[in-house]
Backbone bond lengths (Angstrom), bond angles and torsions (degrees), N, CA, C in turn:
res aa  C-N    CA-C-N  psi(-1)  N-CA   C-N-CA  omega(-1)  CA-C   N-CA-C  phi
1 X - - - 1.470 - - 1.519 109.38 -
2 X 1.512 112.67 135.90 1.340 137.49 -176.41 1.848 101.62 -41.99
3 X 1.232 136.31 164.43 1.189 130.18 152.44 1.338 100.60 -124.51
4 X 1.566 123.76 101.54 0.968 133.29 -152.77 1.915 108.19 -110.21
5 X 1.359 119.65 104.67 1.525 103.62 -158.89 1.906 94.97 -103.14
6 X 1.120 93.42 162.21 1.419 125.43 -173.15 1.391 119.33 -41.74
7 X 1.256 123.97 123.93 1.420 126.13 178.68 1.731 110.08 -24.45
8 X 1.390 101.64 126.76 1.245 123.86 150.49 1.401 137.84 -97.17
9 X 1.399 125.05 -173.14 1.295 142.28 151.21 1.916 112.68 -26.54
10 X 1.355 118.47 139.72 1.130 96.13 167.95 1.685 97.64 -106.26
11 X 1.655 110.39 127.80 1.520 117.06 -151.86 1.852 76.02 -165.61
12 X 1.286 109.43 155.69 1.582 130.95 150.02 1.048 104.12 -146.94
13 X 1.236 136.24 65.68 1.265 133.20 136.72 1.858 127.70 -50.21
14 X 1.090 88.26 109.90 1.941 92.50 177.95 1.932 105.84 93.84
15 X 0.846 108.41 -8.80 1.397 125.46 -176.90 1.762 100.35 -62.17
16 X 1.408 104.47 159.34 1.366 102.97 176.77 1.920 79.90 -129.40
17 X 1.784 104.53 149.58 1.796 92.95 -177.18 2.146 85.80 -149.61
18 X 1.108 104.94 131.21 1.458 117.41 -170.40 1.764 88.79 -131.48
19 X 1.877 91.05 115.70 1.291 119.70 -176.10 1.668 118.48 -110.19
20 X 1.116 126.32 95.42 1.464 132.96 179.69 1.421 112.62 -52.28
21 X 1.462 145.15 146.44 1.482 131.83 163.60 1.266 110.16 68.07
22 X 1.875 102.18 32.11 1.451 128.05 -165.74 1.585 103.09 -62.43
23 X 1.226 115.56 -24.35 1.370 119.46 -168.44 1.358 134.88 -116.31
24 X 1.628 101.62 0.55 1.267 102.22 154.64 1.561 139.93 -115.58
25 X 1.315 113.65 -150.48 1.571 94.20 -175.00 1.404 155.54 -34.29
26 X 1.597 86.45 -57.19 1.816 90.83 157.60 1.566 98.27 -108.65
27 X 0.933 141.88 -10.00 1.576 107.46 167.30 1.755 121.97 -86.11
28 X 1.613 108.09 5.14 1.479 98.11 154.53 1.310 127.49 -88.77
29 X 1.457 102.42 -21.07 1.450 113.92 170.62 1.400 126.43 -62.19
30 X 1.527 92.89 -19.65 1.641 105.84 171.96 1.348 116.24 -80.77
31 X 1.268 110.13 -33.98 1.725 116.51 -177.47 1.202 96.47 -65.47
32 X 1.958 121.46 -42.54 1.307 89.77 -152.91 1.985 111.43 -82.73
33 X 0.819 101.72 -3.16 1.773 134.36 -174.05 1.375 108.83 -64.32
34 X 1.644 104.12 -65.22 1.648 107.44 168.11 1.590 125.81 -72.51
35 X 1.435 110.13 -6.90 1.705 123.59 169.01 1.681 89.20 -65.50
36 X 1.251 117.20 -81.41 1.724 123.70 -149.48 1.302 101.12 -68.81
37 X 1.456 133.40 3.82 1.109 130.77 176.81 1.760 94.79 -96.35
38 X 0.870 134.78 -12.33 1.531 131.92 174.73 1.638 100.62 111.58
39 X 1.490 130.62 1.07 1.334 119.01 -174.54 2.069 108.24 -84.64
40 X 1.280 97.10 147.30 1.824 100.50 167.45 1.041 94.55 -92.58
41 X 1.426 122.22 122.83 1.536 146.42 172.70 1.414 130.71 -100.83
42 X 1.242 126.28 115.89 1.424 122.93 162.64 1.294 126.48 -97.03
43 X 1.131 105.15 115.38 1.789 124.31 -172.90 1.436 109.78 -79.21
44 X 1.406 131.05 83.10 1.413 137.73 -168.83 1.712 106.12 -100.63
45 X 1.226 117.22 116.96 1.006 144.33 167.77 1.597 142.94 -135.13
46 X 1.229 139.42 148.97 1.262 117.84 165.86 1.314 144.06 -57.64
47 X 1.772 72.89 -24.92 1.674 93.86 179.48 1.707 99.99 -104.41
48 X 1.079 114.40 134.42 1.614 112.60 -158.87 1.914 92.74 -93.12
49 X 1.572 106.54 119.27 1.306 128.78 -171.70 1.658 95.12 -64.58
50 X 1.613 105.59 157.30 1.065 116.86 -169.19 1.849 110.68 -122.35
51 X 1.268 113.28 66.54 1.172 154.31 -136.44 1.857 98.10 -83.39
52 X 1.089 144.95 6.56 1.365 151.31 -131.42 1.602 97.63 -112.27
53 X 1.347 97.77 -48.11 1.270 92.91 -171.40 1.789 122.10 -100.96
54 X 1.528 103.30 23.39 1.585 121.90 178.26 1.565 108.34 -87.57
55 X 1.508 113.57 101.81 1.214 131.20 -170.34 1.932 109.09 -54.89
56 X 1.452 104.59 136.44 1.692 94.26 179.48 1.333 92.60 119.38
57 X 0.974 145.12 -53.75 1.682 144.95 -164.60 1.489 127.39 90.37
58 X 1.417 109.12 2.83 1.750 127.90 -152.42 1.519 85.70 -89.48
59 X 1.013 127.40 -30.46 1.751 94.95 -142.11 2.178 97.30 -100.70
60 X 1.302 95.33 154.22 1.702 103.21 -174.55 1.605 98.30 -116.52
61 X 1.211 129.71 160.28 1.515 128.85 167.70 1.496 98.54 -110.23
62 X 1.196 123.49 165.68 1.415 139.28 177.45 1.315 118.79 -156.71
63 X 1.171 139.92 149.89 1.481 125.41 -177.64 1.476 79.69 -117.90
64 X 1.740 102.43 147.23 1.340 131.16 -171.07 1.539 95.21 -148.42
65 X 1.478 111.45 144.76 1.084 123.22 156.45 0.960 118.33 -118.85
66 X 1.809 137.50 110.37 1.590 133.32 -153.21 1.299 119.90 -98.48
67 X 1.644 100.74 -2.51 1.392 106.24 160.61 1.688 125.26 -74.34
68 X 1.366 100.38 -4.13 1.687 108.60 -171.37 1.528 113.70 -104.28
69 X 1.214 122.11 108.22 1.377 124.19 166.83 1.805 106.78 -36.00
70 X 1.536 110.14 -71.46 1.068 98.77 -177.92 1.361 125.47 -71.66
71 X 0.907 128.06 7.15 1.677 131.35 -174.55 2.056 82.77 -82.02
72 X 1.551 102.16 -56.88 1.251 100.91 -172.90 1.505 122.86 -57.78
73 X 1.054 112.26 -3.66 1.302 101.66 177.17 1.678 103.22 -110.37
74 X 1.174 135.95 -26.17 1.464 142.88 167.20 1.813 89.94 -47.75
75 X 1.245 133.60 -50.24 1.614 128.91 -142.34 1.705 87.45 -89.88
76 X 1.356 103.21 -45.71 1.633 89.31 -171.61 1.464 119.82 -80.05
77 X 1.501 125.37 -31.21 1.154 126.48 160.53 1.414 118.62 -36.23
78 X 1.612 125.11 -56.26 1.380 122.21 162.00 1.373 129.39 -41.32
79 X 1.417 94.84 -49.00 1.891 103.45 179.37 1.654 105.02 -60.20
80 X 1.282 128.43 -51.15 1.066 114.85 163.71 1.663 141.53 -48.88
81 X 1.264 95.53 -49.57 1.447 124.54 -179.10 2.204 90.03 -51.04
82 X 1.467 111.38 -46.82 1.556 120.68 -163.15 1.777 99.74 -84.45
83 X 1.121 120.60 -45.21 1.278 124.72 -157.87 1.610 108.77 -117.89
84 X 1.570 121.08 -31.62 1.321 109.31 -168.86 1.357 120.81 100.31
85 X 1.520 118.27 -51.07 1.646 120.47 176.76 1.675 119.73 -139.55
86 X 1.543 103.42 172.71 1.369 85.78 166.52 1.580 84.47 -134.77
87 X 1.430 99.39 141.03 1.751 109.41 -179.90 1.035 123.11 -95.89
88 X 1.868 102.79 -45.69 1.293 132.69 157.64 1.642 153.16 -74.07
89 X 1.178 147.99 71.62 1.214 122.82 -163.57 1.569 125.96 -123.69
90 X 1.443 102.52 122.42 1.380 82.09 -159.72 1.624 93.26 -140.75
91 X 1.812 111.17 141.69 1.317 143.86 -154.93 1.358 118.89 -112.94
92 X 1.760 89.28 91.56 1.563 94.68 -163.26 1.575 89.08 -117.03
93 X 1.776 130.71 -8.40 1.208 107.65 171.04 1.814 133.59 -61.94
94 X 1.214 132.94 133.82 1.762 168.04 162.20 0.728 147.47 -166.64
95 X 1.661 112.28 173.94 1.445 117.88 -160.33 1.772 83.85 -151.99
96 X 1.532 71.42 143.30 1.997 95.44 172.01 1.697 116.18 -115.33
97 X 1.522 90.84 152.58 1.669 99.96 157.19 1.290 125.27 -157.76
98 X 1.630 119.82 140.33 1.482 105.68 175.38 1.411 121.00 -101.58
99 X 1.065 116.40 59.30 1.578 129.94 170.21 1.539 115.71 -57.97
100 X 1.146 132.14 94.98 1.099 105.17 -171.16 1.709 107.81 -86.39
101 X 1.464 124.90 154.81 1.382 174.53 10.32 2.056 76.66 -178.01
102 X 1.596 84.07 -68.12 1.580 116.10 -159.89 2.088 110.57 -53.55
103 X 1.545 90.49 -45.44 1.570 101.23 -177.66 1.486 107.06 -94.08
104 X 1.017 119.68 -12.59 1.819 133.72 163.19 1.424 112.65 -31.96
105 X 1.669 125.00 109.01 1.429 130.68 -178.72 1.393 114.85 -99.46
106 X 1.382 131.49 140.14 1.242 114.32 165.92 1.241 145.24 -59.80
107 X 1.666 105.46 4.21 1.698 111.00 179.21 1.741 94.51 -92.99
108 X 1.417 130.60 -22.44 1.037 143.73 171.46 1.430 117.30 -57.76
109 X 1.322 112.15 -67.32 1.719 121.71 154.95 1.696 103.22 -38.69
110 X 1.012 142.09 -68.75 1.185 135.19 -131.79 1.611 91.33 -94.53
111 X 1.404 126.86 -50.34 1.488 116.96 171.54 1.537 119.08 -46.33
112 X 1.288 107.50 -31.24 1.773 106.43 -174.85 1.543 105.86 -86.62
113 X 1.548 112.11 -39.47 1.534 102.31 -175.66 1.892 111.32 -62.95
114 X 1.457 120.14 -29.98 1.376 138.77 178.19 1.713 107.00 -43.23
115 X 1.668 100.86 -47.68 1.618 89.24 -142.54 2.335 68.09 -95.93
116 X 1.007 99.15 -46.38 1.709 96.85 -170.33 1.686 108.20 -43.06
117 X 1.077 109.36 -56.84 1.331 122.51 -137.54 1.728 84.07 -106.46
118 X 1.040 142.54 -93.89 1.135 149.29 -152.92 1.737 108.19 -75.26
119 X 1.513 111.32 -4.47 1.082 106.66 163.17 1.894 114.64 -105.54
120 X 1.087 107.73 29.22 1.445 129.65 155.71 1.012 108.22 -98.47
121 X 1.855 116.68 -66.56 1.693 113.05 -170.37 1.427 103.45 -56.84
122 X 0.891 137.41 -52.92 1.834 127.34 -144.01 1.629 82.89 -65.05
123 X 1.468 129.86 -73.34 1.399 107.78 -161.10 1.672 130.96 -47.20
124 X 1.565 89.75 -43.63 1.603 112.95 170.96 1.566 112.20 -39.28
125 X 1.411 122.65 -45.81 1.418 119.44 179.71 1.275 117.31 -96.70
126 X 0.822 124.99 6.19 1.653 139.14 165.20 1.535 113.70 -67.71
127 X 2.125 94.07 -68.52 1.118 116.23 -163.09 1.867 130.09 -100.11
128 X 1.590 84.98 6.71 1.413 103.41 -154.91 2.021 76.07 -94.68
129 X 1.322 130.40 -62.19 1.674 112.07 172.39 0.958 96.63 -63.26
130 X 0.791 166.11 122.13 1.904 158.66 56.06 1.802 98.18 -97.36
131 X 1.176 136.71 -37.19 1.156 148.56 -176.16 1.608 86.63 -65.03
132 X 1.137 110.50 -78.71 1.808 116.66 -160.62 1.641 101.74 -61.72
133 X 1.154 110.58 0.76 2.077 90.33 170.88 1.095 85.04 -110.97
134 X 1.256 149.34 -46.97 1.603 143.06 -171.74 1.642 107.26 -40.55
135 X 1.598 106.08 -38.74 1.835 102.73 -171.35 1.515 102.71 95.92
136 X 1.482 125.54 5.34 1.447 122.09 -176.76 1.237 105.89 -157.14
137 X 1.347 119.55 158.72 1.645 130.06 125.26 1.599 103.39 166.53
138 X 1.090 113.98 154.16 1.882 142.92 156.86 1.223 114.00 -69.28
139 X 1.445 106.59 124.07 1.652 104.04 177.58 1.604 101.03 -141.08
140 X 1.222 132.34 110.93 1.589 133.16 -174.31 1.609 98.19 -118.79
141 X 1.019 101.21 137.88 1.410 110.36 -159.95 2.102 90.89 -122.20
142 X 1.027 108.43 140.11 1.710 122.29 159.81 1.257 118.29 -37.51
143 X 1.441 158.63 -6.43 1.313 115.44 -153.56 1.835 129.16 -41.47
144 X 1.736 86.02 -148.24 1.575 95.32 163.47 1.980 109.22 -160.18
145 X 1.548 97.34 168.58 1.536 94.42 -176.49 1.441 95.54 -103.47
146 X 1.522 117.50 40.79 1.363 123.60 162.44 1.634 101.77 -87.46
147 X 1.178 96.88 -41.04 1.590 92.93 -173.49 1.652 110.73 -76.40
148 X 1.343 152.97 -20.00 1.233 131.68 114.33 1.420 163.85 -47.95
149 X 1.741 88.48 13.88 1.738 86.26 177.89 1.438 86.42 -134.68
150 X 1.239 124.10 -29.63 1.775 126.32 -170.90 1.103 117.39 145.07
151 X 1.454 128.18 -16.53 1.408 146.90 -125.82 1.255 140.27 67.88
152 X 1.385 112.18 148.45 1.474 117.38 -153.34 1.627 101.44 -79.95
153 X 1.343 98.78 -91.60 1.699 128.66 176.17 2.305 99.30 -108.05
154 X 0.911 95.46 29.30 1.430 111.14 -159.32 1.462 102.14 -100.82
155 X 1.183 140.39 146.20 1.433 145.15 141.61 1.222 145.65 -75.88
156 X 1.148 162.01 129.34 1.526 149.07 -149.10 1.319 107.30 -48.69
157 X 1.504 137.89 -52.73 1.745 139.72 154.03 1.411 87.35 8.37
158 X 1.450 90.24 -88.61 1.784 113.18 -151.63 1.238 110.33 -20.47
159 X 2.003 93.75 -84.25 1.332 116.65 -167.78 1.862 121.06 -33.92
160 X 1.104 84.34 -36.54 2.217 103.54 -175.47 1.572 100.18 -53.52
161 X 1.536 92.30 -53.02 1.707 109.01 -164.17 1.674 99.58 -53.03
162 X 1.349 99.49 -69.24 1.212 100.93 -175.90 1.805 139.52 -54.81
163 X 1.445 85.86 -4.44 1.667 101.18 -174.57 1.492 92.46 -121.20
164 X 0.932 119.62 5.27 1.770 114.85 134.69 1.355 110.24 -59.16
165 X 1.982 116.87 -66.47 1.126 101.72 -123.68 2.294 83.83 -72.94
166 X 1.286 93.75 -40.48 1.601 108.37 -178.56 2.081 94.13 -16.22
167 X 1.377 109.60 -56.91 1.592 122.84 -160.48 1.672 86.94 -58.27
168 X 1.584 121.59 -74.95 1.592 123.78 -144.80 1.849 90.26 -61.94
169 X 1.092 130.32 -35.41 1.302 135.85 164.49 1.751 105.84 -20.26
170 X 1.211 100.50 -70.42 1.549 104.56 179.92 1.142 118.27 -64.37
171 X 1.492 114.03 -40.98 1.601 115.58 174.16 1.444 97.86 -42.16
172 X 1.302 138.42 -90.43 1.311 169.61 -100.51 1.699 79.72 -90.68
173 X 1.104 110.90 -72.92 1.553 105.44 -179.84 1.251 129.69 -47.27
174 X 1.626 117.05 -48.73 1.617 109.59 159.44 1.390 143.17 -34.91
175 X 1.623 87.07 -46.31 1.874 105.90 172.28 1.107 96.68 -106.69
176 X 1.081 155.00 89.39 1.827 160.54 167.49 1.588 90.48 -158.96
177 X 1.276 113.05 -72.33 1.631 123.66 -135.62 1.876 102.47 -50.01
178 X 1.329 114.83 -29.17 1.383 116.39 -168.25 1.676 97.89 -81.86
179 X 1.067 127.03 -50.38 1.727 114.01 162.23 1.612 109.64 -76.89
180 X 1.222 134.72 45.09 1.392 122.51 151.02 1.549 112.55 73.49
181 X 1.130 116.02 23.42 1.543 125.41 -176.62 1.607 109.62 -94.16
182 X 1.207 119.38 93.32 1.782 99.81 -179.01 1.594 110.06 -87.09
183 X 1.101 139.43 159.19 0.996 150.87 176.61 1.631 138.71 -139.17
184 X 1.459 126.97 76.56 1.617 114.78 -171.18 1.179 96.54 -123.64
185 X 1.866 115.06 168.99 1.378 138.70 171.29 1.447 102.28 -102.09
186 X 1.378 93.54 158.48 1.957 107.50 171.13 1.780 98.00 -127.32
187 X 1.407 90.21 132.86 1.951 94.63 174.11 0.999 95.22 -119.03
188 X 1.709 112.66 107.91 1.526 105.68 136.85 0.833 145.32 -60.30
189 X 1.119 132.40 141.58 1.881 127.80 140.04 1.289 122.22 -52.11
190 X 1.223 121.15 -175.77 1.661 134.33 -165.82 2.003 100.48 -52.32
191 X 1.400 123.53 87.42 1.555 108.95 167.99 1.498 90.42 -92.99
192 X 1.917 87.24 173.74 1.648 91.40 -161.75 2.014 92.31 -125.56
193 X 1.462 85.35 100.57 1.376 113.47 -176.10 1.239 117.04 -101.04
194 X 1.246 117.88 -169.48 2.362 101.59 157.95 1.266 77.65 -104.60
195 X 0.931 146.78 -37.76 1.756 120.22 177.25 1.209 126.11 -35.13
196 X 1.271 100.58 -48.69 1.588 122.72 171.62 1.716 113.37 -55.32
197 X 1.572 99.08 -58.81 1.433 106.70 -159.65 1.707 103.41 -78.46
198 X 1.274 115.46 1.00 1.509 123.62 166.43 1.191 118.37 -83.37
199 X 1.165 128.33 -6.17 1.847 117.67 -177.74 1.834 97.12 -131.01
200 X 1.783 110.93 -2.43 1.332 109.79 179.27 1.336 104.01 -134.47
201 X 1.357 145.95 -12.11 1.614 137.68 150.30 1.757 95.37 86.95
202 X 1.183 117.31 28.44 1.517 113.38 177.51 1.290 96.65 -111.91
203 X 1.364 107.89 127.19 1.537 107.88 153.83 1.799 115.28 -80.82
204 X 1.682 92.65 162.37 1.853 110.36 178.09 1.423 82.02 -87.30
205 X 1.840 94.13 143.87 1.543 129.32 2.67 1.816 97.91 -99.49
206 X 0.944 119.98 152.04 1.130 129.45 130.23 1.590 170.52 179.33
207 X 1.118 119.51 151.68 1.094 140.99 -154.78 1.876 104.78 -44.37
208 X 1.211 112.27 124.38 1.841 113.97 165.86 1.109 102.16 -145.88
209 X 1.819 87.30 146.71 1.477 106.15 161.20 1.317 130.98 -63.14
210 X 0.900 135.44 -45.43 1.011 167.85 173.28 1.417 114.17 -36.01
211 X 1.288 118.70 -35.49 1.501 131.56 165.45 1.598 109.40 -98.96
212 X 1.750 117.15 124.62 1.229 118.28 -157.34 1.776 107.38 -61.73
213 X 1.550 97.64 -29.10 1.725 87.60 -164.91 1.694 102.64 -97.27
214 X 1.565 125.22 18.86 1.159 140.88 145.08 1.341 123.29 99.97
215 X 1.200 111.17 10.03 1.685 123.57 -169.72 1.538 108.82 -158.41
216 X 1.355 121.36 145.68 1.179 141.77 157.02 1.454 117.93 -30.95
217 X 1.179 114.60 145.71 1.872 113.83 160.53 1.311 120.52 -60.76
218 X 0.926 91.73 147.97 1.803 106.66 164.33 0.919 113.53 -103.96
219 X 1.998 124.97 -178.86 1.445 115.21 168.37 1.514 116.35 -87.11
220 X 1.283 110.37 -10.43 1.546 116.87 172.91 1.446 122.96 -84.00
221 X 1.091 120.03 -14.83 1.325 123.13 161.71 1.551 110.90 -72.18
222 X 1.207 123.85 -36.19 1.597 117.68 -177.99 1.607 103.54 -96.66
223 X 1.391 132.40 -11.16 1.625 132.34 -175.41 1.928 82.87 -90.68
224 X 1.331 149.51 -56.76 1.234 111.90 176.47 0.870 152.64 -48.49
225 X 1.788 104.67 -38.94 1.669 113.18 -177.74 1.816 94.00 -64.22
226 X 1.375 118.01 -45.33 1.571 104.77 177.04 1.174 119.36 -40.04
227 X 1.344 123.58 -33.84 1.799 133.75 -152.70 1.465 90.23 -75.68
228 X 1.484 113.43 -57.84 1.737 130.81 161.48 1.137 109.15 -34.63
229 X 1.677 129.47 -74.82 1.588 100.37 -157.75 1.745 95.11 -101.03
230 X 1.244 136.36 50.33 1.398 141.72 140.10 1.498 117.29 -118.25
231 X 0.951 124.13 1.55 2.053 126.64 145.82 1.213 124.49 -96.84
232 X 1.223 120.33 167.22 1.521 133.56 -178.67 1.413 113.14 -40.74
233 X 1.980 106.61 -29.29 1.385 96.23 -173.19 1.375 134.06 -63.36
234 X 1.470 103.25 -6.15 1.759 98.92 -162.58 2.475 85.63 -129.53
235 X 1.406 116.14 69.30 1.157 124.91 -177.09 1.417 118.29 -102.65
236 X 1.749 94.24 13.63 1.632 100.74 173.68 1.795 88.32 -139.60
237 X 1.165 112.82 42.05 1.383 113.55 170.57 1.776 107.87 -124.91
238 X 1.509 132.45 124.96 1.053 116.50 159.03 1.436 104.90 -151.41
239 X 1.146 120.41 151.60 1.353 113.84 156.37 1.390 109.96 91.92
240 X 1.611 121.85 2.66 1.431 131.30 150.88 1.209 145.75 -70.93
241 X 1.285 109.05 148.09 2.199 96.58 173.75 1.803 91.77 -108.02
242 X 0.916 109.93 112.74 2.007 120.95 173.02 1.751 90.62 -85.00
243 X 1.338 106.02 124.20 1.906 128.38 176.61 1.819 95.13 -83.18
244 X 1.267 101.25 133.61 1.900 98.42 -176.72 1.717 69.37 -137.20
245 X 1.331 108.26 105.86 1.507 105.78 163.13 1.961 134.63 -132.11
246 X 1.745 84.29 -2.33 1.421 106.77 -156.92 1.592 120.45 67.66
247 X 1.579 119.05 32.01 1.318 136.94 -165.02 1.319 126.01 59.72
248 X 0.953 141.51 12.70 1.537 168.89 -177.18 1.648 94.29 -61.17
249 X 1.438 131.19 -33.55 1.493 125.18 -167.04 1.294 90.86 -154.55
250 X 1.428 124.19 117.39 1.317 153.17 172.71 1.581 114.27 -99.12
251 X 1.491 111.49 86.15 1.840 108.54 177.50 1.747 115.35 -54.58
C-alpha cells in the first residue's frame, strides 16, 4: 500500500508531465499550465505543437498518434529513455461530431471511438505500470458534460466515447489507489475551441444566457482545474469527473 501524504501545494516541480492533444486548444493550455507550474512537459500530438514560445524552457513537442499502440510505445520509450519517469499524464487527445443517431455511419463511430476511447487506452496501458512500480502518478483524463445531459452540440459517437472514458476513469482508480496511482476526469461544458467552433460555427468570445455565470469556457478555465487534480493539491481526490461548466449542469 501506497504511502500517500496529504494534500499539497499545487506545484510540479521536478515532475516529468506527458500531455496528449498537446496541441490543441485546451491541451496547449495545459502544456502551458504544467510548464509555470514547474513541470517538464511533453506536448504530444499529431500535429507537432509549436512549443517556442512556452516560458521556462521545459516543454518538448512530439508528434504522437494515440490511436497507435505502437506509436505509443515508440513516444514513451523515449520519454523514459530522456527523463526516466512519467509523473504526469494527462488526456486531452479528441475529436467530435454531431451526427445525429439516424444519419450516423460506422466509419464515423469507429473514427471517434479510436481517437476518444482507444486514444486513452493505448497510453493508459503503457503508462499506467510504470506509474504503479514508481509508487505514484496523476492521470486526468478529458471527459465531457455531454455525457451528463445527452450531448451538447455533440452526436451520439461522442457522448458513448466519452462515457467510456468517464467508466475506465473509475476502473483505473479502483486498481491504482493501493500503488499510489490517482486518477480523475474533468467535464466541460461548451469551451470555445475550433473543436468546438467545428460542430457549432460560433466564433470566440461568446457571451450566453444560458450559462449562469454568462459566458462560454475558455481553455484556462479547464487547464487549471487539471493543474489541481494533477499536483499534490488534490491527494485525497481520485476516481472523479469535476463539472467545469460555469454552472450550466448541476450533478
Amino acid at each position: 500500500m501506497a504511502n500517500i501524504p496529504v494534500s499539497g501545494p499545487a506545484r510540479l516541480d521536478g515532475q516529468v508531465a506527458l500531455v496528449t492533444g498537446g496541441a490543441g486548444g485546451i491541451g496547449f493550455e495545459v502544456v502551458k499550465t504544467l510548464a509555470a507550474a514547474g513541470a517538464t512537459v511533453i506536448a504530444a500530438d499529431l500535429a507537432e505543437a509549436d512549443v517556442s514560445g512556452v516560458p521556462g524552457g521545459k516543454v518538448e513537442a512530439v508528434r504522437y498518434d494515440v490511436t497507435s499502440q505502437a506509436d505509443t510505445d515508440k513516444v514513451v520509450d523515449k520519454i523514459k529513455r530522456d527523463h526516466g519517469k512519467i509523473d504526469v499524464l494527462v488526456l486531452c487527445a479528441g475529436t467530435i461530431a454531431n451526427t445525429h443517431l439516424v444519419d450516423s455511419t460506422d466509419a464515423e463511430w469507429e473514427s471517434i471511438w479510436k481517437v476518444n476511447v482507444m486514444g486513452v487506452v493505448n497510453p493508459l496501458r503503457k503508462i499506467f505500470p510504470l506509474m504503479r512500480d514508481a509508487g505514484y502518478g496523476k492521470i486526468v483524463c478529458l471527459g465531457s458534460v455531454a455525457v451528463r445531459v445527452g450531448g451538447v452540440a455533440s452526436g451520439p459517437a461522442y457522448v458513448a466515447a466519452k462515457s467510456a472514458v468517464h467508466g475506465i476513469v473509475k476502473w483505473v482508480a479502483k486498481n491504482g489507489a493501493k500503488d499510489g496511482v490517482f486518477i480523475n476526469a474533468v467535464a466541460p461544458g461548451p469551451v470555445e475551441t475550433n473543436m468546438w467552433a467545428k460542430v457549432t460555427e460560433r466564433a470566440p468570445p461568446s457571451p450566453n444566457a444560458s450559462v449562469p455565470l454568462g459566458r462560454y469556457g475558455q481553455p484556462e478555465d479547464i487547464a487549471q482545474a487539471i493543474l489541481f487534480l494533477a499536483s499534490p493539491a488534490s491527494n485525497w481526490i481520485t476516481g472523479q469527473t469535476v463539472d467545469i461548466n460555469g454552472g450550466s449542469y448541476f450533478s
